[in-house]
C-alpha positions in Angstrom: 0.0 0.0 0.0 1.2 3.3 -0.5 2.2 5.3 2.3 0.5 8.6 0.9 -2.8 6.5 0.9 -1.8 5.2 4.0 -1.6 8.5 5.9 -4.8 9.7 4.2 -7.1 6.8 5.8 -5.3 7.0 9.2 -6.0 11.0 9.7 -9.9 9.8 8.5 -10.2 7.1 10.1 -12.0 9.0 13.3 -14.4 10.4 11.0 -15.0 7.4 8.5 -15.6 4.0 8.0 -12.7 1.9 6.7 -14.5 2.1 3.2 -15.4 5.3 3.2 -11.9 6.2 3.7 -10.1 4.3 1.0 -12.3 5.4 -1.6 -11.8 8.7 -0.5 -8.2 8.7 -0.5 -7.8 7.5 -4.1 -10.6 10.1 -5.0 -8.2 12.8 -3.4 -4.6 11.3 -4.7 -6.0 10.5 -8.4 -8.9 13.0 -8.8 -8.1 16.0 -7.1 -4.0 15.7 -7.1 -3.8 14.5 -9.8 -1.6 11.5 -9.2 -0.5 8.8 -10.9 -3.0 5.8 -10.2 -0.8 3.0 -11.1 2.3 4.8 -9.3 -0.4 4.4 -5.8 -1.5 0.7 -6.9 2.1 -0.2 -6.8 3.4 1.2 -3.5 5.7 3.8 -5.2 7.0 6.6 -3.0 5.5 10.0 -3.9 6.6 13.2 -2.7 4.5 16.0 -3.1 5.8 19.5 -3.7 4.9 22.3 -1.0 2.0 23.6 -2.6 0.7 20.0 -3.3 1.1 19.2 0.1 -0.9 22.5 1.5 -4.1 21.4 -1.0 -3.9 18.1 0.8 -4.1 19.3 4.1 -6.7 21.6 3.3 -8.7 18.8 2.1 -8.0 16.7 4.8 -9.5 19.8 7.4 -12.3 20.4 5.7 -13.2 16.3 5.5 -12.5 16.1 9.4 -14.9 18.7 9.2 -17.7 16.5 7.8 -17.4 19.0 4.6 -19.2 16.7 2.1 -16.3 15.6 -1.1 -18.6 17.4 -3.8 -18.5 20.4 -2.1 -14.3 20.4 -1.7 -13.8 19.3 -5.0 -16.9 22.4 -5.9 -19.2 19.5 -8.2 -20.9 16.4 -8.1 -21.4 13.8 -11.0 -25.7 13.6 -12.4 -26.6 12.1 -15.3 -23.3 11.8 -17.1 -22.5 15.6 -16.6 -20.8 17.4 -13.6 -22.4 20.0 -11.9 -21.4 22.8 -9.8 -22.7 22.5 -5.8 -21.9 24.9 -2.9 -23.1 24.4 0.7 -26.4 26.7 -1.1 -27.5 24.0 -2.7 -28.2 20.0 -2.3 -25.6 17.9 -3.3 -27.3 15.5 -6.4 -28.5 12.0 -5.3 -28.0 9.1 -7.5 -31.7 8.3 -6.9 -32.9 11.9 -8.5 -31.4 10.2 -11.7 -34.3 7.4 -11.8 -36.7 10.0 -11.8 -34.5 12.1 -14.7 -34.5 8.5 -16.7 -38.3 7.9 -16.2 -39.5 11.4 -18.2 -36.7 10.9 -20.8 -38.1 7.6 -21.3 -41.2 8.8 -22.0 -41.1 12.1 -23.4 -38.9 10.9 -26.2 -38.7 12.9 -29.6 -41.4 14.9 -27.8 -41.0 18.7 -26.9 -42.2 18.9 -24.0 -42.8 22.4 -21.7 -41.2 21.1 -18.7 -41.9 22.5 -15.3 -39.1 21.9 -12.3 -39.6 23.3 -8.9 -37.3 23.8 -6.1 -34.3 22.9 -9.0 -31.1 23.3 -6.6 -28.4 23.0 -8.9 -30.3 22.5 -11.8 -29.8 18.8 -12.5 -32.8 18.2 -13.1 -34.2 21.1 -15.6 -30.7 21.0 -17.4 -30.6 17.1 -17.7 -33.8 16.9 -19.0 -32.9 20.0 -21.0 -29.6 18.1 -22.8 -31.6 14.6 -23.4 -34.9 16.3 -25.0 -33.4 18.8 -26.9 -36.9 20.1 -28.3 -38.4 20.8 -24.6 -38.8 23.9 -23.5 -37.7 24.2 -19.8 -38.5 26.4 -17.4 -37.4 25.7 -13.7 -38.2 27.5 -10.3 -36.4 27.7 -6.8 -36.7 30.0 -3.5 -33.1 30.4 -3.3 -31.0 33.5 -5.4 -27.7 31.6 -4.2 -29.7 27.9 -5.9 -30.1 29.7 -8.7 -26.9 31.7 -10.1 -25.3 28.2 -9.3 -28.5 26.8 -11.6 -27.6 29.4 -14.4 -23.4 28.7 -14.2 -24.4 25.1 -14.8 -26.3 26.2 -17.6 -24.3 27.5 -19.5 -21.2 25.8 -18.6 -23.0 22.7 -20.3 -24.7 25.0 -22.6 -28.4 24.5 -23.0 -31.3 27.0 -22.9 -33.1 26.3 -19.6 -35.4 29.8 -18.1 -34.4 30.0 -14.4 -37.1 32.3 -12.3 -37.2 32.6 -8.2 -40.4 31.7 -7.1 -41.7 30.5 -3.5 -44.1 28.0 -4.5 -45.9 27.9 -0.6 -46.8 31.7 -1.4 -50.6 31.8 -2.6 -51.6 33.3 -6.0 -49.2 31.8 -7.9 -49.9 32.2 -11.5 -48.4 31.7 -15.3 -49.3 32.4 -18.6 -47.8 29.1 -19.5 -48.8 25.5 -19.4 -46.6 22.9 -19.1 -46.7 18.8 -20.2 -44.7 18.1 -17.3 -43.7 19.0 -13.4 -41.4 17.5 -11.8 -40.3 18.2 -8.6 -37.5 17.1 -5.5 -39.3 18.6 -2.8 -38.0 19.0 0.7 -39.3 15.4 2.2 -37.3 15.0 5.2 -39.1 15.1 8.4 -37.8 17.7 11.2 -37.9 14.8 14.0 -35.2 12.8 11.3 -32.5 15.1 11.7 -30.7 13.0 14.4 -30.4 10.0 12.6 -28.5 12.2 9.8 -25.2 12.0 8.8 -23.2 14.9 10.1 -22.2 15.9 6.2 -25.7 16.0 5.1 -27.2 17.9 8.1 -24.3 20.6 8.9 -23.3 21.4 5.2 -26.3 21.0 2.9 -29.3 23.8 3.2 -32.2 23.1 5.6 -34.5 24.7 3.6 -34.0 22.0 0.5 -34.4 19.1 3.1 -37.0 19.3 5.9 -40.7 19.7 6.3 -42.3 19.8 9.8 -43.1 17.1 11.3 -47.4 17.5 11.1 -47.2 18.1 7.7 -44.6 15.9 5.5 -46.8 16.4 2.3 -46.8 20.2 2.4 -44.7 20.5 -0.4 -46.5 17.8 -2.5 -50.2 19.1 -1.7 -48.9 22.3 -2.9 -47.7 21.7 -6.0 -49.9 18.9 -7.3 -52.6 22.1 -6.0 -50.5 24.1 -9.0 -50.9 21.6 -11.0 -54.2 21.4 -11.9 -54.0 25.0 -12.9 -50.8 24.9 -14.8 -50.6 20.9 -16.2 -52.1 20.9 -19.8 -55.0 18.3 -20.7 -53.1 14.9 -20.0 -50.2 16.2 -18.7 -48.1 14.5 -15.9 -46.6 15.5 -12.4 -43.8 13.6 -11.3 -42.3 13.5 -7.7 -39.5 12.4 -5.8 -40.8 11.4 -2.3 -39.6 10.2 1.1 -40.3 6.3 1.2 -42.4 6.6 4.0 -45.1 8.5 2.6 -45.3 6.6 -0.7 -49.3 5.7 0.1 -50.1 9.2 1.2 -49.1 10.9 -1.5 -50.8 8.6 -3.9 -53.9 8.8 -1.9 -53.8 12.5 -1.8 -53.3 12.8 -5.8 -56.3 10.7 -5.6 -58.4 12.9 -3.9 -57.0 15.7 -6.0 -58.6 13.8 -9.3 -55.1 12.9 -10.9 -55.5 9.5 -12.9 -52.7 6.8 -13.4 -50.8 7.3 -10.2 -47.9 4.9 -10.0 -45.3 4.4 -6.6 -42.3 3.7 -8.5 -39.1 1.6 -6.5 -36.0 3.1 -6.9 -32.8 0.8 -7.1 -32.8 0.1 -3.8 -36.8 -1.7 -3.6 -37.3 1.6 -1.8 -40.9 3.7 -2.8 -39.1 6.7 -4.2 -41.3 8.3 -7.5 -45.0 9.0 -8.0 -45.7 10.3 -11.5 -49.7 10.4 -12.2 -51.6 11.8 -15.1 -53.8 15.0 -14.7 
């Protein structure tokens, strides 16, 4: 093993599991110092210039720190692209791809007027954007910070997405515009969660993309499957990510809200994890 490797797991191992710190180590030596992988696969001796070695221990600080990777390294891997993330915005889930595939899939050689609210970094609106190049995408978010990282991401992978600040809880809400689809990540996480949460999730990412109180974890979903019978065209569909405890109640609550066709999709895992249903 090499002893640069080998220095990087011991100062994490207080903070990491075993496996969690090897990966992270050759993510840091390959990816981010831009090492030689087979010189680390074969025990060679490294020795890293001053400046080199300052990066590493900055990165090693800010991971003892619980500082998720994405955010040291400044983006996170959705969809096949890379996408700047700040502590303003949630990190991308591999899960949140599933949902991404799922209206691809069926909105193929289709242009669409897509819909995404409470967008983040954008993967969403701008993945959908690069796969259905004839869609028309508009996508919403309460955050300024959220979206001027949205916009960078943008443009950095160049396609035409309409960014617009909007707090979707505020009453009134309306558009000249239909749409064929909304989709939506919603804040699921219930407040009385946070202490079985991982210290990187819960001290870096933004509360305000995660949590709902506790007496009401649909709030987000009543409220935007509300919008969506004013702003869904004739057959159009809503699509959500959900917390896989409340896969029943939201399906039961599109229900009462006259959608058709609602599904409770399993993501990889066998965990209930999409609804999409049918206006």
């Amino acid at each position: 093993m090499n002893s640069l490797t080998s220095r990087i797991r011991q100062t994490l191992q207080k903070t990491y599991s075993p496996e969690e710190a090897k990966a992270l180590a050759m993510m840091i030596c390959c990816d981010m110092l831009g090492l030689n992988a087979l010189d680390i696969y074969t025990g060679k001796d490294i020795i890293l210039s001053a400046s080199t070695h300052c990066e590493l221990e900055n990165i090693l600080l800010r991971l003892q720190k619980h500082e998720p990777i994405q955010y040291i390294r400044g983006f996170a891997e959705f969809y096949g692209n890379s996408f700047r993330v700040a502590p303003g915005v949630l990190i991308p889930r591999p899960e949140t791809v599933e949902l991404v595939e799922m209206i691809v899939k069926e909105h193929t050689a289709m242009a669409p007027a897509v819909l995404d609210i409470g967008t983040g970094s954008g993967c969403i609106a701008i993945s959908l954007a690069k796969a259905l190049p004839k869609a028309k995408v508009t996508a919403w978010d309460i955050s300024e910070e959220a979206l001027t990282i949205a916009r960078y991401n943008s443009e950095k992978l160049e396609v035409n997405v309409r960014f617009e600040k909007q707090d979707v809880l505020l009453e009134g809400i309306s558009s000249e515009v239909q749409y064929d689809v909304i989709v939506s990540n919603p804040p699921y996480i219930l407040e009385g969660e946070k202490l079985a949460m991982e210290a990187n999730v819960l001290e870096w990412e933004p509360e305000q993309a995660l949590f709902v109180p506790d007496n009401d974890p649909l709030l987000f979903y009543r409220r935007i499957a509300d919008l969506g019978r004013e702003l869904l065209l004739p057959n159009g569909k809503i699509y959500f990510e959900i917390n896989q405890a409340y896969g029943n109640e939201v399906r039961d609550m599109l229900r009462e809200m006259h959608y058709k066709e609602i599904e409770v999709i399993n993501d990889f895992f066998g965990n209930p994890r999409m609804v999409k249903a049918n206006k």
